[in-house]
TORFI-757445 format. One record per residue (C-alpha): residue number from 1; residue in three letters; x, y, z. Coordinates in steps of 0.1 Angstrom, whole numbers, plus 5000, padded with zeros to 4 digits. Example, Ala and Ser with C-alpha at 12.3 -4.5 7.8 and 13.67 -1.06 7.14 Angstrom:
2
<1,"ala",<5123,4955,5078>>
<2,"ser",<5137,4989,5071>>
This chain:
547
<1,"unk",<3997,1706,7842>>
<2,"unk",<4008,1725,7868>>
<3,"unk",<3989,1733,7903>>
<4,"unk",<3988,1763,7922>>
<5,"unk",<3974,1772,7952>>
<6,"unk",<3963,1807,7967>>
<7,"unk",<3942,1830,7992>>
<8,"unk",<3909,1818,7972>>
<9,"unk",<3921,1787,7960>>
<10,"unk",<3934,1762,7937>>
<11,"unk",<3947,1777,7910>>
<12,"unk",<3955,1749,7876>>
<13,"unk",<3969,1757,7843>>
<14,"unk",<3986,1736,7815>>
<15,"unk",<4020,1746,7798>>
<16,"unk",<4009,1730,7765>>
<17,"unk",<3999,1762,7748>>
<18,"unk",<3991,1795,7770>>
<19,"unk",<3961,1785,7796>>
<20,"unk",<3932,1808,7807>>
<21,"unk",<3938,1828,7839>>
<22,"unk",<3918,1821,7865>>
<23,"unk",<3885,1843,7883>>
<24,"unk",<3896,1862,7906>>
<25,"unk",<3881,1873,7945>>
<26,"unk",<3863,1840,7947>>
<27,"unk",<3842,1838,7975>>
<28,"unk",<3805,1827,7988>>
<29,"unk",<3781,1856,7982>>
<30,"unk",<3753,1839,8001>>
<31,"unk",<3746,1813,8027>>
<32,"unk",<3712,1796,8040>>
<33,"unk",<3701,1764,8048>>
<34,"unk",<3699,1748,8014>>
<35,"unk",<3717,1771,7992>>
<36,"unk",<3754,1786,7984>>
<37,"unk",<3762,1813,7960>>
<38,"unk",<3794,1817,7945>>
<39,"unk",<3807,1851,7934>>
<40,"unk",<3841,1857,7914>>
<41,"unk",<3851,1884,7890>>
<42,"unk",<3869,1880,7855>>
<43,"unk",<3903,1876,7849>>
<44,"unk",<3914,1906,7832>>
<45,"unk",<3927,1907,7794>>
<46,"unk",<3918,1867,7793>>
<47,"unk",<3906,1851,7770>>
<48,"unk",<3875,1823,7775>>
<49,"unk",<3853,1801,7762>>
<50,"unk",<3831,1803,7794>>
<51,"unk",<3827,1784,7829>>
<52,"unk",<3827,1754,7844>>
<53,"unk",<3815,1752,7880>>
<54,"unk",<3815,1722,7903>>
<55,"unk",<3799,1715,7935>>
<56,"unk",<3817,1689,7961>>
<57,"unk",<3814,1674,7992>>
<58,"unk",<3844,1658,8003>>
<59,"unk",<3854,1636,7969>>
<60,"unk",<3818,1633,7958>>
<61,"unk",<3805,1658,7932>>
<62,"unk",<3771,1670,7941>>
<63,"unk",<3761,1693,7912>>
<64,"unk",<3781,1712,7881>>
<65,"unk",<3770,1739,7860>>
<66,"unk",<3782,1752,7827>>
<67,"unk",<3782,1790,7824>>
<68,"unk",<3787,1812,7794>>
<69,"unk",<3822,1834,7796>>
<70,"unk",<3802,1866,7814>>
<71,"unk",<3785,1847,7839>>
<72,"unk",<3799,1858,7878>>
<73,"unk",<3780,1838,7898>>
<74,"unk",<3769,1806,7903>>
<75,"unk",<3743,1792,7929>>
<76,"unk",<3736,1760,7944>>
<77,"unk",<3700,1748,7955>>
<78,"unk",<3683,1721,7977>>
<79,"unk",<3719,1715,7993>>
<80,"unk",<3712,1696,8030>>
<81,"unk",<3717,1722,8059>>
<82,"unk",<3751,1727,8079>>
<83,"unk",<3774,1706,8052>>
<84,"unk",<3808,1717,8039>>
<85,"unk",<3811,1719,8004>>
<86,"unk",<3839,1731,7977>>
<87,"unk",<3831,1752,7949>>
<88,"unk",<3851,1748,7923>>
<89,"unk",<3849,1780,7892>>
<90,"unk",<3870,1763,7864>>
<91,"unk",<3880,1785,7837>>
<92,"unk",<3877,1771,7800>>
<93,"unk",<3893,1784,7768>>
<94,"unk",<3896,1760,7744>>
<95,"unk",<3911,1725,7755>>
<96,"unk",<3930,1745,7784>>
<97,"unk",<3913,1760,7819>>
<98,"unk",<3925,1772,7849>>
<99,"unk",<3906,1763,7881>>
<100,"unk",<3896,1782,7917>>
<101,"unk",<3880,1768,7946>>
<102,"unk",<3863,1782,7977>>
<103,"unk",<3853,1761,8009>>
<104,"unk",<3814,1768,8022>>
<105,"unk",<3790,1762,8042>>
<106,"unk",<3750,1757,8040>>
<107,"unk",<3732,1776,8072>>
<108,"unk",<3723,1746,8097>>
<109,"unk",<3684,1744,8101>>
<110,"unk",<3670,1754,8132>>
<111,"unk",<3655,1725,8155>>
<112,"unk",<3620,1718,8152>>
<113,"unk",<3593,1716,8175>>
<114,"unk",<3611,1731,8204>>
<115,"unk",<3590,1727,8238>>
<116,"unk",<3594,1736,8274>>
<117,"unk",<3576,1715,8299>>
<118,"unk",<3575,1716,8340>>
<119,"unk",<3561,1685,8343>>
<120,"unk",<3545,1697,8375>>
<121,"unk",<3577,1712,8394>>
<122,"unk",<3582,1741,8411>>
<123,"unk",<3621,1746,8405>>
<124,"unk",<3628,1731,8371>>
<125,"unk",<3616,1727,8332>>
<126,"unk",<3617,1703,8306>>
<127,"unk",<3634,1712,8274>>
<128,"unk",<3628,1687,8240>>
<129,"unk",<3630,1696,8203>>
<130,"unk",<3637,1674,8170>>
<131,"unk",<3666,1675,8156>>
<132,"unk",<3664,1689,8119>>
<133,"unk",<3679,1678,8084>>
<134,"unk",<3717,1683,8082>>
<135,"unk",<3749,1686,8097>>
<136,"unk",<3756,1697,8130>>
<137,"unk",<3782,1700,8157>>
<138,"unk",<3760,1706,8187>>
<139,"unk",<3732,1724,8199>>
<140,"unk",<3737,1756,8221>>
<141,"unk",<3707,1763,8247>>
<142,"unk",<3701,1799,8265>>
<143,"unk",<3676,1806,8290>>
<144,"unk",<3662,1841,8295>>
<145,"unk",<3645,1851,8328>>
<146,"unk",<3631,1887,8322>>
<147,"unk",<3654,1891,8291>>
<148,"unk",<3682,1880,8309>>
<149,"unk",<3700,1852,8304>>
<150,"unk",<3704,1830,8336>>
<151,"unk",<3717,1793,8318>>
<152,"unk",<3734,1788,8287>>
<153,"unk",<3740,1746,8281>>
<154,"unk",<3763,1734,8249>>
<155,"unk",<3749,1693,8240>>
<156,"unk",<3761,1671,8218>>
<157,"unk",<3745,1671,8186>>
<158,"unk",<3725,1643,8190>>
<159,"unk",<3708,1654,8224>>
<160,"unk",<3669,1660,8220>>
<161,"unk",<3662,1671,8257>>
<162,"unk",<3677,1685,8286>>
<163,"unk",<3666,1688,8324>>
<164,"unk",<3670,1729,8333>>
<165,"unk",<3674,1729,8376>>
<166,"unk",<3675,1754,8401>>
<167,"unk",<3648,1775,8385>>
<168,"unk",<3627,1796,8404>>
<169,"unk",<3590,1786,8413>>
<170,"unk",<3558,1800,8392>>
<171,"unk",<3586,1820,8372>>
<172,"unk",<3585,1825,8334>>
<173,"unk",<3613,1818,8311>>
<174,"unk",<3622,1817,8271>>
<175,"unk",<3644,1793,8258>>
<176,"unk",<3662,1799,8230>>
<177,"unk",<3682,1769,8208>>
<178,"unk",<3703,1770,8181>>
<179,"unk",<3721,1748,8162>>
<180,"unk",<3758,1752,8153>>
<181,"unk",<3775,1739,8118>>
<182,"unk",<3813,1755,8121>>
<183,"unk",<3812,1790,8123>>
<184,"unk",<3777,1786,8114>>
<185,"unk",<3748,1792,8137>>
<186,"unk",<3712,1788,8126>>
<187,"unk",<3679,1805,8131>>
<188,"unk",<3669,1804,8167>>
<189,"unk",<3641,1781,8179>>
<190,"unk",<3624,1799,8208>>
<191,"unk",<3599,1784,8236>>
<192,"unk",<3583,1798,8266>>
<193,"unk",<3580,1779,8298>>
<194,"unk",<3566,1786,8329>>
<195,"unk",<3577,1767,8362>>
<196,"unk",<3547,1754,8384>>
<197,"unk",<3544,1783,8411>>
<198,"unk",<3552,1770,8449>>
<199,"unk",<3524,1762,8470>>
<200,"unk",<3518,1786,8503>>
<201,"unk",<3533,1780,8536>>
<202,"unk",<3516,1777,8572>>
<203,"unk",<3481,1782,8566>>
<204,"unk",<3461,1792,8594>>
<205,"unk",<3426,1792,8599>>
<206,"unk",<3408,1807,8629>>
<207,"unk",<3372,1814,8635>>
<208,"unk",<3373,1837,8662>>
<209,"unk",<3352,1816,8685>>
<210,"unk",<3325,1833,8658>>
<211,"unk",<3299,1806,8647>>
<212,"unk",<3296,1824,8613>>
<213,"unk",<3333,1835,8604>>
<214,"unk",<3367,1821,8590>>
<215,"unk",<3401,1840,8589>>
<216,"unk",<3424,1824,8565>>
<217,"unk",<3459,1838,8564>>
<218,"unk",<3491,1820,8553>>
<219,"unk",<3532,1829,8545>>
<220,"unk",<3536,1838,8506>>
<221,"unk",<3549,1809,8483>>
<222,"unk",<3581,1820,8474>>
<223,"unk",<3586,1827,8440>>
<224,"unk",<3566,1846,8412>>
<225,"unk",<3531,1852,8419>>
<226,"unk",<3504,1868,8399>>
<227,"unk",<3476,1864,8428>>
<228,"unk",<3457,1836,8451>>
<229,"unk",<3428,1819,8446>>
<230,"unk",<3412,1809,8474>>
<231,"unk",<3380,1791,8475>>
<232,"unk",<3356,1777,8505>>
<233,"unk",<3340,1744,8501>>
<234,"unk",<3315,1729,8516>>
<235,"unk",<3316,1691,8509>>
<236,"unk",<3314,1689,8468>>
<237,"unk",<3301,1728,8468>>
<238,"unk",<3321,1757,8463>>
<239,"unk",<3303,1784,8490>>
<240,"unk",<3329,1814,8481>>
<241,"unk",<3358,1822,8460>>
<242,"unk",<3382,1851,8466>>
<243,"unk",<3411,1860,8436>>
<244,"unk",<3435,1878,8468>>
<245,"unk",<3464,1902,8454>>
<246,"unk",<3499,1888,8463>>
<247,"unk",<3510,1914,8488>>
<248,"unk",<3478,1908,8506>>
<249,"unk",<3479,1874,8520>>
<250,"unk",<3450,1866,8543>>
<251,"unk",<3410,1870,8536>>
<252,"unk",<3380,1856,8555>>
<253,"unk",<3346,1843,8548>>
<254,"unk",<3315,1854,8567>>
<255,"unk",<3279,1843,8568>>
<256,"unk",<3289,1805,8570>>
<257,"unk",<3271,1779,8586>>
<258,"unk",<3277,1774,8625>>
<259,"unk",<3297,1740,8632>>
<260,"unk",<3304,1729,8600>>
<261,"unk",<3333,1717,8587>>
<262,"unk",<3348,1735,8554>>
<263,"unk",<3375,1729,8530>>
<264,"unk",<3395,1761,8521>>
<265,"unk",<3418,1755,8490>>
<266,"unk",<3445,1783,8483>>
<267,"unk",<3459,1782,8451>>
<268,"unk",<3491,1800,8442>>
<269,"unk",<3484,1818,8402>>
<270,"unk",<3514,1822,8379>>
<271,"unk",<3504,1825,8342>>
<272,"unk",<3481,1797,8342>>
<273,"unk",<3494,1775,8367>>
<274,"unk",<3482,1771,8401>>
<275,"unk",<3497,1750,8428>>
<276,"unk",<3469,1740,8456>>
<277,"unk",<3473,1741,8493>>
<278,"unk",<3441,1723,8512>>
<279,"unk",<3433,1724,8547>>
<280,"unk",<3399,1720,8566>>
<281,"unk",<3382,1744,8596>>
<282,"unk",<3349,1743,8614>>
<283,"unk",<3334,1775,8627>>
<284,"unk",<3326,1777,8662>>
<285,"unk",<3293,1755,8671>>
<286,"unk",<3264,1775,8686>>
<287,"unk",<3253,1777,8720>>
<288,"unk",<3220,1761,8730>>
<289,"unk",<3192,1784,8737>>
<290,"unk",<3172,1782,8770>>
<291,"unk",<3188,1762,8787>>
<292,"unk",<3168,1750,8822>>
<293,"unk",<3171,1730,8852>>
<294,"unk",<3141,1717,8867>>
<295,"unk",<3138,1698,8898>>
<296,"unk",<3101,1683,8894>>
<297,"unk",<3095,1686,8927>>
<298,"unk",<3121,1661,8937>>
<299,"unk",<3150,1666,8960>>
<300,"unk",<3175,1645,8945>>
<301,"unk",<3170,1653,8908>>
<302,"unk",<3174,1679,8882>>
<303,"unk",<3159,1675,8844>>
<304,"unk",<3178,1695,8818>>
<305,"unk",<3164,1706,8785>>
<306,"unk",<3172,1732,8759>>
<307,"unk",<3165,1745,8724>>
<308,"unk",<3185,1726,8698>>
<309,"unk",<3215,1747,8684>>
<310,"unk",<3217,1758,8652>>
<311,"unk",<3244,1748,8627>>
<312,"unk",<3261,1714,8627>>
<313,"unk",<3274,1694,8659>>
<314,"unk",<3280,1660,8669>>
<315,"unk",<3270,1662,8705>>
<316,"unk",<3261,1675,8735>>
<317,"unk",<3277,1672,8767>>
<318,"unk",<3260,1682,8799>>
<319,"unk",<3281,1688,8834>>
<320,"unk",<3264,1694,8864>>
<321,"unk",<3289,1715,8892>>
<322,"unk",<3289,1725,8920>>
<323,"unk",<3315,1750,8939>>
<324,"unk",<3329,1744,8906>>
<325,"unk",<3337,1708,8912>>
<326,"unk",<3317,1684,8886>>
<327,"unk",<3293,1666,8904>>
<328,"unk",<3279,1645,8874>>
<329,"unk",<3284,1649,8834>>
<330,"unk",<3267,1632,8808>>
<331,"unk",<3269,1626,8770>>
<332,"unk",<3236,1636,8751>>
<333,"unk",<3232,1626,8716>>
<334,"unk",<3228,1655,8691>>
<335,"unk",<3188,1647,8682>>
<336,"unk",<3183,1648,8720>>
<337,"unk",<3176,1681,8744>>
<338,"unk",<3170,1668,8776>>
<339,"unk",<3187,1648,8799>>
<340,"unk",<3181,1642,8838>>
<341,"unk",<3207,1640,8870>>
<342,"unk",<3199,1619,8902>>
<343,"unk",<3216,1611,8936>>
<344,"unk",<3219,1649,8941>>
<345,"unk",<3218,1665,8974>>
<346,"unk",<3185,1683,8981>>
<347,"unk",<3183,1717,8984>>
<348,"unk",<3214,1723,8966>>
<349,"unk",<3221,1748,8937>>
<350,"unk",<3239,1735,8905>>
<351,"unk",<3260,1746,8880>>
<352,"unk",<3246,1733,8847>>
<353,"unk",<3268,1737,8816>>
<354,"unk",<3255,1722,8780>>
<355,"unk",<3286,1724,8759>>
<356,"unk",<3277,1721,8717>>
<357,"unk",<3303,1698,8705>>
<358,"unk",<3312,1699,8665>>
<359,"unk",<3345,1685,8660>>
<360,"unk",<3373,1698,8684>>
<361,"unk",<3354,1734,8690>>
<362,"unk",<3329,1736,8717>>
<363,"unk",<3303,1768,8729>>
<364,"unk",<3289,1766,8760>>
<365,"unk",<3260,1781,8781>>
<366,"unk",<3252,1776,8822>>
<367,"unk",<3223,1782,8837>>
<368,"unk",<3215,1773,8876>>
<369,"unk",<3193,1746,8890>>
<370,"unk",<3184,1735,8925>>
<371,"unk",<3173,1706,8941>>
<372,"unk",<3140,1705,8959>>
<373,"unk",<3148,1710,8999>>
<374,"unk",<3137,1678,9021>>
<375,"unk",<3117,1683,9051>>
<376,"unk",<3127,1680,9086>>
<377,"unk",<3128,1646,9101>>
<378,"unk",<3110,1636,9129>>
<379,"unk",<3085,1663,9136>>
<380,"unk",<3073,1657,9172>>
<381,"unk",<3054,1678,9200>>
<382,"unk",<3071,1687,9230>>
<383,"unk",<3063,1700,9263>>
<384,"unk",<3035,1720,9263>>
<385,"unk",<3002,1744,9286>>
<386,"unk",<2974,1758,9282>>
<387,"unk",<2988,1791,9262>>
<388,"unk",<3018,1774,9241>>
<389,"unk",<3030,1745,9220>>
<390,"unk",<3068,1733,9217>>
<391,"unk",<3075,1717,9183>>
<392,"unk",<3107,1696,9179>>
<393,"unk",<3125,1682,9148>>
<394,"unk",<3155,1667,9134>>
<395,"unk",<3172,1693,9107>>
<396,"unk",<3162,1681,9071>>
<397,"unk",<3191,1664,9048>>
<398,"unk",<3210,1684,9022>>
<399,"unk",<3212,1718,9023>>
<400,"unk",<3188,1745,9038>>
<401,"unk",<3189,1782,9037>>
<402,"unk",<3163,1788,9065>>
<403,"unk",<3131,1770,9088>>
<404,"unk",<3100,1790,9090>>
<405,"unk",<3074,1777,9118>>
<406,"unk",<3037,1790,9113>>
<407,"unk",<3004,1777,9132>>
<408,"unk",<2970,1774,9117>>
<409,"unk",<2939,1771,9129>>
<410,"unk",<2910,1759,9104>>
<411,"unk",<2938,1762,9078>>
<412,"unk",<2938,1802,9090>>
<413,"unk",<2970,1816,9103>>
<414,"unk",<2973,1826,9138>>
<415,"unk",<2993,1848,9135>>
<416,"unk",<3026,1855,9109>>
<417,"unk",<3050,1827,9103>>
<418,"unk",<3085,1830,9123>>
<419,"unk",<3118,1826,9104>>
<420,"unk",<3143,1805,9121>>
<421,"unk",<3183,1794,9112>>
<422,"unk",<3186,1763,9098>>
<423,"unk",<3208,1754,9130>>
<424,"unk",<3174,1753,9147>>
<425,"unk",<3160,1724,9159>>
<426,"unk",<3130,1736,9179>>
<427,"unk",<3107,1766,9185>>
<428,"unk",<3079,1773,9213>>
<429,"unk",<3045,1789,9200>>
<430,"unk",<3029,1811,9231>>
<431,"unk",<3003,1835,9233>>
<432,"unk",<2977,1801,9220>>
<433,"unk",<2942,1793,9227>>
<434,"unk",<2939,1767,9254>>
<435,"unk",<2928,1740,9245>>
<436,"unk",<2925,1742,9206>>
<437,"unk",<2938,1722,9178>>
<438,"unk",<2959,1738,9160>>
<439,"unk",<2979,1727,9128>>
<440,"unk",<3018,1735,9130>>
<441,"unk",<3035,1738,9098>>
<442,"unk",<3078,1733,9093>>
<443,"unk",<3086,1743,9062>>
<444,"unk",<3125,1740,9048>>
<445,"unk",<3141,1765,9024>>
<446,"unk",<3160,1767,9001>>
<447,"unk",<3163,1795,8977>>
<448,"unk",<3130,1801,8969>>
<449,"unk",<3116,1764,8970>>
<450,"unk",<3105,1753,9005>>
<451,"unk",<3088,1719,9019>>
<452,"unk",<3068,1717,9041>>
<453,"unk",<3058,1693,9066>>
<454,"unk",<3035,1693,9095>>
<455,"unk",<3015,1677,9126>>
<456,"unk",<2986,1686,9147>>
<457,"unk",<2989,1700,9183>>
<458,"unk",<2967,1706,9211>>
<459,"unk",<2973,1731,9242>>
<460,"unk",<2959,1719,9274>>
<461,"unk",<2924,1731,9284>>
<462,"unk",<2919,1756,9313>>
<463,"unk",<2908,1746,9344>>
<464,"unk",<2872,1756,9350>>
<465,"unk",<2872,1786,9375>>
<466,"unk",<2850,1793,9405>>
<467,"unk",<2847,1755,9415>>
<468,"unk",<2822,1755,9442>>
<469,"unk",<2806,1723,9459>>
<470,"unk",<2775,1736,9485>>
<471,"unk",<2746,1715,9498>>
<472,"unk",<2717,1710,9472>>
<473,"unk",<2681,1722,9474>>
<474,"unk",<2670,1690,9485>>
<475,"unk",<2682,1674,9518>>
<476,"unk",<2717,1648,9512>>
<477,"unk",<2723,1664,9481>>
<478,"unk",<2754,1684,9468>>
<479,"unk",<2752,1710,9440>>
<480,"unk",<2789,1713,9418>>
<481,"unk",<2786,1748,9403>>
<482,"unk",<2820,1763,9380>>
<483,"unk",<2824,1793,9353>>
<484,"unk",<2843,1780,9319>>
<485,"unk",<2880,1783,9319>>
<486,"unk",<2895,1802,9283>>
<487,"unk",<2895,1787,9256>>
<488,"unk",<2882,1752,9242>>
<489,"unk",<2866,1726,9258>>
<490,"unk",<2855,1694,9245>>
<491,"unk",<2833,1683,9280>>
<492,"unk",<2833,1676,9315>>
<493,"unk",<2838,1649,9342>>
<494,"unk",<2831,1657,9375>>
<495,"unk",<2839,1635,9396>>
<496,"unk",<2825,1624,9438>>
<497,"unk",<2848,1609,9461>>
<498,"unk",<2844,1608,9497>>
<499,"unk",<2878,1596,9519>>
<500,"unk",<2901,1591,9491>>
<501,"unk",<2868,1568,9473>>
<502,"unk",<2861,1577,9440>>
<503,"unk",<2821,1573,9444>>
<504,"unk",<2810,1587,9409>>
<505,"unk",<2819,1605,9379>>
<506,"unk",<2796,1617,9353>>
<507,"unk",<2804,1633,9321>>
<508,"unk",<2788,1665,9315>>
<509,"unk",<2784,1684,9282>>
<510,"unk",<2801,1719,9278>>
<511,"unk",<2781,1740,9277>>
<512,"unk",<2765,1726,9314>>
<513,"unk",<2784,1743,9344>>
<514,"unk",<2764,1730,9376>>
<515,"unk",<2753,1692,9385>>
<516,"unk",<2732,1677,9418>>
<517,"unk",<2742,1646,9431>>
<518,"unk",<2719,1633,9456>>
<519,"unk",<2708,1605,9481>>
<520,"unk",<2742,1614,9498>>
<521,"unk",<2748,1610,9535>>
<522,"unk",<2737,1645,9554>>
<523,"unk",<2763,1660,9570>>
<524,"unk",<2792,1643,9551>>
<525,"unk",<2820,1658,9535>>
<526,"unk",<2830,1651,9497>>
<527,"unk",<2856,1658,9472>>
<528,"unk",<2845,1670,9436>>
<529,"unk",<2869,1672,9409>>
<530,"unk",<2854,1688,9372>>
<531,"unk",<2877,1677,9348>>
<532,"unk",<2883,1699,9318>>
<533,"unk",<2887,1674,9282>>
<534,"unk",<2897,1684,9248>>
<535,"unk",<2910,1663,9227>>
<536,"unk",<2930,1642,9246>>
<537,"unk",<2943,1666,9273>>
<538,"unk",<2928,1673,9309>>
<539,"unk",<2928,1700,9333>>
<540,"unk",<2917,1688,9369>>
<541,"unk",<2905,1713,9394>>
<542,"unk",<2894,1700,9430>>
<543,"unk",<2873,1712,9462>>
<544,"unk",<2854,1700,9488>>
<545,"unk",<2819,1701,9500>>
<546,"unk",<2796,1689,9528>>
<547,"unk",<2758,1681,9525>>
């Protein structure tokens, strides 16, 4: 036997008698994953019993088949996937044959279950598959990002996953893998993957110094983005939720609750994964409402109260100024609305400021209070006559806008009350009764609250008038005869002295104005005195007179 080898094949053939030429243009018609075809076509002018066709891989025989003489084609099933095999076509005519053979390959079967994770990240993806039935060499991965490729990764055959880095954040991308066998490539095994979409940067959350408002704004994630979701929470309770377009980034809520302390989530959206950015704001706390300072009548104090402020807060704080200087502050617990101040000067008008606390944000509202002025110290009478009245006194403590002096008499007033500076430390009252009691009135101001304080004065009587001491109707007697002075007189004393001796002195009732005395020595001359009384006060007026 002699062997021959050509383009497509391995030619045999005996010299014992005249052997059948072999096929001719041997070659493999068809290829796929569990399957060859052979093709050939006759030898011409040959005679042939028919075919004999073997199937090989590497020295083992896998299959034969016996064909009859006009068979061309011969095909091989349920071969594995990606293996080399020979085909041989032998020729048969009689005891002699002639033999081809051809080299080929089954399709390698596409990897199974190919999938495309993230895994939660932002720049990368997870590729897995199962490797199929088969021979192989390796595995050759592409990556498409909008239908272009951006990776392309050659593993060794017996790799099931790969880490693909450097991707871009919420973007979508189609892997495609395919297994190679030689020249052979198989069916591709496609899988779409999405990488998580990158959170937002530098939120920012303002209210506005608005009790009811929140501005949200932050810097786009970078990356693909279909849209933000941004929802406001209020403890477990979602209050609003806003889908925000991409090239708008910023929104606001309104209508919220004043004080309170929200949770605003931003979501970045590609496909359907979101990546979350949290961060809390309060709105602005409300302001009291009616706020007052009261001083109860007291000139070192000052009760505060107000209406409670809507909303939520933690506390109030209360400051008490003054020139803008804090005199006095206090903490007020939020169920509270009132709160008092002592040790203040009197007279004096506050600043007071109740500040609404609710976390770091504050709203604030004054109002003005003043003490209640002191009186003046040590209210005395000074020199006075019959027609005025001096009033003295020592300025009152704390601060005092003005005195005013005014004079009753039976609680009426004399006449209108005179405005002094509060530098003034006396004032004289003229144009008076003589005589009369009168009630005198010091009254300190400040702002509109004044104190008063008072005493009781007296002017000095008049003397009587027309004093006249002449001998009596009856013989060593002496008859005292006056006319009323102005004004008000209690009584009289008249009084009978002869050479410097007081003799007698007899009271006599107001409205009497002449008196005997008798059983005096004829021809003698006396002093009289009538002696004006009211109140306390005198007024003397003397003469002389001879029985």
């Amino acid at each position: 036997m002699v062997e021959s080898t050509g383009e497509q094949g391995t030619v045999e053939y005996c010299h014992r008698g005249m052997a059948p030429k072999p096929v001719s243009e041997l070659h493999i018609r068809h290829a796929d994953e569990t399957s060859l075809s052979a093709l050939w076509s006759h030898a011409p002018n040959s005679a042939r019993d028919g075919y004999a066709v073997e199937l090989r891989h590497g020295n083992a025989t896998v299959a034969t088949r016996d064909l009859t003489r006009d068979m061309r084609e011969c095909t091989f099933n349920v071969l594995m996937p990606g293996r080399v095999f020979t085909i041989t076509v032998t020729t048969k005519s009689g005891e002699l044959n002639s033999s081809v053979s051809v080299l080929g390959r089954t399709v390698p079967m596409e990897v199974r279950r190919v999938h495309l994770s993230n895994q939660g990240h932002v720049d990368s993806l997870q590729a897995s598959w199962e490797l199929p039935p088969g021979d192989l060499d390796y595995c050759s991965l592409e990556l498409l990002h909008n239908n272009q490729a951006v990776q392309n990764h050659t593993v060794p055959a017996n790799t099931t996953s790969l880490q693909l880095s450097d991707l871009r954040p919420g973007a979508s991308y189609r892997l495609v893998v395919s297994t190679v066998s030689g020249g052979m490539v198989s069916k591709p095994a496609v899988a779409e993957g999405r990488t998580v979409p990158a959170a937002v940067g530098e939120v920012m959350v303002s209210n506005n110094g608005r009790p009811d408002f929140l501005g949200v704004s932050w810097q786009p994630a970078v990356g693909d983005v279909d849209s933000y979701l941004v929802l406001l929470k209020d403890r477990d309770r979602t209050v609003h939720n806003l889908v925000v377009s991409k090239a708008s980034p910023e929104c606001v809520f309104n209508s919220l609750k004043s004080g309170r302390l929200y949770t605003v989530s931003i979501a970045t959206r590609s496909g359907s994964f979101q990546n979350n950015t949290m961060v809390t704001a309060r709105t602005q706390p409300s302001s009291v409402q009616n706020p007052n300072a009261i001083h109860s009548a007291r000139d070192d104090f000052l009760k505060v109260y107000w209406r409670h402020a809507a909303g939520d807060l933690d506390r109030y704080e209360v400051v008490i100024k003054y020139n803008n200087t804090v005199v006095q502050n206090q903490t007020v617990a939020r169920s509270q609305n009132d709160c008092v101040f002592s040790s203040l000067v009197p007279g004096r008008l506050y600043t007071v400021t109740v500040s609404t606390w609710s976390g770091e944000y504050q709203s604030s509202v004054s109002t003005d209070g003043r003490t209640f002025p002191s009186a003046v110290r040590r209210l005395a009478l000074g020199d006075s006559g019959t027609g005025d009245l001096v009033v003295t006194w020592s300025p009152a403590l704390g601060d005092v806008d003005h005195y005013e002096v005014q004079i009753l008499f039976n609680d009426t007033r004399v006449y209108p009350p005179v405005t002094l500076g509060n530098e003034a430390r006396d004032h004289r009252l003229a144009s008076l009764t003589p005589g009369r009691l009168y009630k005198i009135v010091v009254s300190t101001f400040s702002g509109p609250n004044q104190r008063p304080q008072f005493i009781e004065g007296r002017t000095v009587p008049s003397q009587v008038r027309n004093l006249h001491a002449r001998p009596g109707d009856q013989a060593a007697s002496l008859r005292v005869s006056w006319t009323p002075g102005d004004g008000d007189v209690d009584m009289y004393t008249v009084s009978l002295s002869q050479g410097g001796h007081l003799l007698e002195t007899r009271p006599v009732p107001k409205h009497v104005t002449e008196l005997d005395f008798q059983g005096l020595i004829p021809g003698q001359l006396y002093g009289v005195e009538v002696q004006a009384l009211s109140g306390i006060l005198v007024n003397n007026s003397t003469t002389t007179g001879r029985t």
